[in-house]
N, C-alpha and C positions, 0 to 999 in steps of 0.2 A: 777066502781069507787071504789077504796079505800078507806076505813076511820076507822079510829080509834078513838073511843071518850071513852076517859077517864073520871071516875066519882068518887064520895064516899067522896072528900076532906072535911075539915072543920074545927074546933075548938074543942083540947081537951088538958084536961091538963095532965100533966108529968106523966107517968106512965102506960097513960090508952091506948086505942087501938081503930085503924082506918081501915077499907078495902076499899082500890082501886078497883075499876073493869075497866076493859080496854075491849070495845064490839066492835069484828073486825070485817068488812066485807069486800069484795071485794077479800080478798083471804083465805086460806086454814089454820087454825092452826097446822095441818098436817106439813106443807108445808117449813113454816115463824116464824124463832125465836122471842120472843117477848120480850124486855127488859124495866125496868123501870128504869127513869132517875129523875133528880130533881134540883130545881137549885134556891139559896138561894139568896138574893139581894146582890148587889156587889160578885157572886162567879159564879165563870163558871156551867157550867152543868155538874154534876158527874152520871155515871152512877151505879144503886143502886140493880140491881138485873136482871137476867134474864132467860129463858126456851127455851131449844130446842126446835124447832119441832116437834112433835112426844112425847114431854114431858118428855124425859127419863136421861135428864142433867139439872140441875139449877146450876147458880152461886149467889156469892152475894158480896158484897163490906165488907170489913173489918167490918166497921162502924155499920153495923146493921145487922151481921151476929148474928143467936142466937136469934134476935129478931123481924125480918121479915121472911116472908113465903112467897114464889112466886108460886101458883099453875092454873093450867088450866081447863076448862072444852071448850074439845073440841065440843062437841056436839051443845054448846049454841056460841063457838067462841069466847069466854070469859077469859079474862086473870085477875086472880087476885091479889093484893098485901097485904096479913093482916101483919100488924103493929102494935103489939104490946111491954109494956114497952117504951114509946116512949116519946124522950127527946127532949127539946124546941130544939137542935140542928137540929131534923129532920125537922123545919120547914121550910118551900120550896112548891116550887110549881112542881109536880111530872107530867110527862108526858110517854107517854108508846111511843114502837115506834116496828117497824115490819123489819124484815133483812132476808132475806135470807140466809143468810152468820153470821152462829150462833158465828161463830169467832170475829167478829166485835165488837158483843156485851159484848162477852167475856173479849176483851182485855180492851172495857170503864169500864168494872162493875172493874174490877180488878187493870187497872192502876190510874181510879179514872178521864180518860182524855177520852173527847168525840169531836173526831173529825169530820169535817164536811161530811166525807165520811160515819159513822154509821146511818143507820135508811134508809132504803128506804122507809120508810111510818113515819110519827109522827101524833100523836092525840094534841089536845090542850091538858091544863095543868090543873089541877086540886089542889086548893089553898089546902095546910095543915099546920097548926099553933096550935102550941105544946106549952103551957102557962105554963111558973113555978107556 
């Protein structure tokens, strides 16, 4: 079985800094792009970051380029998001999700639009709230 559980959300104010962790199992980091997504009340889900396979390509959304970090540790299967400088706008509730089709990911982090074809795996969501 697959699963992705996303964790780390929480309460902080404007400025300071947050880490997601996303702990995979069921398949391979090797394997399975991982990307993070996020998705504000009244707003679709935008996709905000993501890592090849293999670890050797990240993207990231306009938005919090500069100030998020997407890195992996395959060994523990572990994906993570640090968030720093971080503006009440990033607040959302962030969810990680697994593709094998690191393209997919690519194209939400980038056009901002996540279709229901992205993510052959999702984890629940993980609250983060950014207080001016």
């Amino acid at each position: 079985e697959v699963q992705l559980q996303a964790s780390g959300g929480g309460l902080v104010q404007a400025g300071g800094s947050l880490r997601l962790s996303c702990a995979v199992s069921g398949v391979s980091l090797d394997d399975y792009a991982i990307g993070w997504f996020r998705q504000a009340p009244g707003k679709e889900r935008e996709g905000v970051s993501c890592i090849s396979g293999g670890n050797n390509s990240t993207y990231y959304a306009d938005s919090v380029k500069g100030r998020f970090t997407i890195s992996s540790d395959n060994a523990k299967n572990i994906v993570y998001l640090e968030m720093n400088s971080m503006k009440p706008e990033d607040t959302a509730v962030y969810y990680c999700a697994a593709d094998l089709l690191y393209e997919f990911l690519i194209s939400a982090v980038v056009t901002g639009r996540t279709p229901v074809t992205v993510g052959d795996y999702w984890g629940q969501g993980t609250q983060v709230t950014v207080s001016s």
